[in-house]
C-alpha positions as CSV (number, residue, x, y, z in Angstrom):
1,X,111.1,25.6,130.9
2,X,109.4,28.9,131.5
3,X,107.4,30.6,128.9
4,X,106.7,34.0,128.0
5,X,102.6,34.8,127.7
6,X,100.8,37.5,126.4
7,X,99.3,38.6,129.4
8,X,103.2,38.8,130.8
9,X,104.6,40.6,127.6
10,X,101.9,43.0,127.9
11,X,102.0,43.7,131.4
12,X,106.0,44.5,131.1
13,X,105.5,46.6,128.2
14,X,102.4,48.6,130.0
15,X,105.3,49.5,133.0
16,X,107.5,50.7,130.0
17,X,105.5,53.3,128.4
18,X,103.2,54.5,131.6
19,X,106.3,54.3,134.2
20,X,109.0,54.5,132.7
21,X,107.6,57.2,129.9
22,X,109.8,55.2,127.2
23,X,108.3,55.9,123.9
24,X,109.7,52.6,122.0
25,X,110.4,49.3,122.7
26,X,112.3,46.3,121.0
27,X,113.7,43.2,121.3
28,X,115.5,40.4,119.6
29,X,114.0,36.6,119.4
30,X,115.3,33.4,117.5
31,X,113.9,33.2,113.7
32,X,112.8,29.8,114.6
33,X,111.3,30.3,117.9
34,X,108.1,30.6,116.1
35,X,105.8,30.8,119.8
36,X,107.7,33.8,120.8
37,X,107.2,35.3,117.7
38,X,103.4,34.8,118.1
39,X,103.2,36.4,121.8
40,X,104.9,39.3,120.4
41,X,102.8,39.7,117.2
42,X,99.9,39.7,119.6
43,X,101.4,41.8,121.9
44,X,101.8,44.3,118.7
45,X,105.2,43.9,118.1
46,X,106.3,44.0,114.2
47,X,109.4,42.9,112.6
48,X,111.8,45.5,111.5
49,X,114.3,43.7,110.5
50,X,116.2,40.3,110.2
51,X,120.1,39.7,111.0
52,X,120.8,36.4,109.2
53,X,122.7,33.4,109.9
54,X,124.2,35.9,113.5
55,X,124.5,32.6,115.7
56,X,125.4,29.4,115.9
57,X,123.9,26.6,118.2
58,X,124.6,22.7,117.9
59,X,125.8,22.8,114.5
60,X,123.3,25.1,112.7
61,X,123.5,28.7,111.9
62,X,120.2,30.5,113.0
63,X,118.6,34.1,111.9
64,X,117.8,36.7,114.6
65,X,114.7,38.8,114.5
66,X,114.0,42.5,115.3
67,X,110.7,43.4,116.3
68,X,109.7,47.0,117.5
69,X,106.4,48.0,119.4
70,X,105.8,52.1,119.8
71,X,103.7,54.2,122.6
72,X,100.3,53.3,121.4
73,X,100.6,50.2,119.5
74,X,99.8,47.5,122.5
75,X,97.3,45.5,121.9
């Protein structure tokens, strides 16, 4: 399975702001996907916000995570 690193996360988010000129960025990720969470916190990334018990997936119900990053917050 292919991973996400912080060198990758930060690299796509550079393109965003300098390229593209977008001001904000965000994205969802799994509550319990607790090495994505990490990459992004590094990356600068905060959570904003927490949809709870959105999907379901062999059985269980599982939380969804909004995390936003703005123009000048990459780390």
């Amino acid at each position: 399975m292919w991973r996400w690193n912080n060198d990758t996360v930060r690299v796509i988010c550079r393109f965003g702001f300098d390229e593209l000129r977008l001001h904000r960025i965000s994205l969802t990720v799994v509550a319990d996907n607790e090495s994505a969470r990490r990459v992004y916190e590094k990356t600068g990334f905060v959570e904003e916000g927490r949809q709870r018990e959105c999907f379901r997936r062999d059985g269980k119900w599982h939380d969804m995570i909004l995390m936003g990053l703005l123009e000048g917050e990459l780390r």
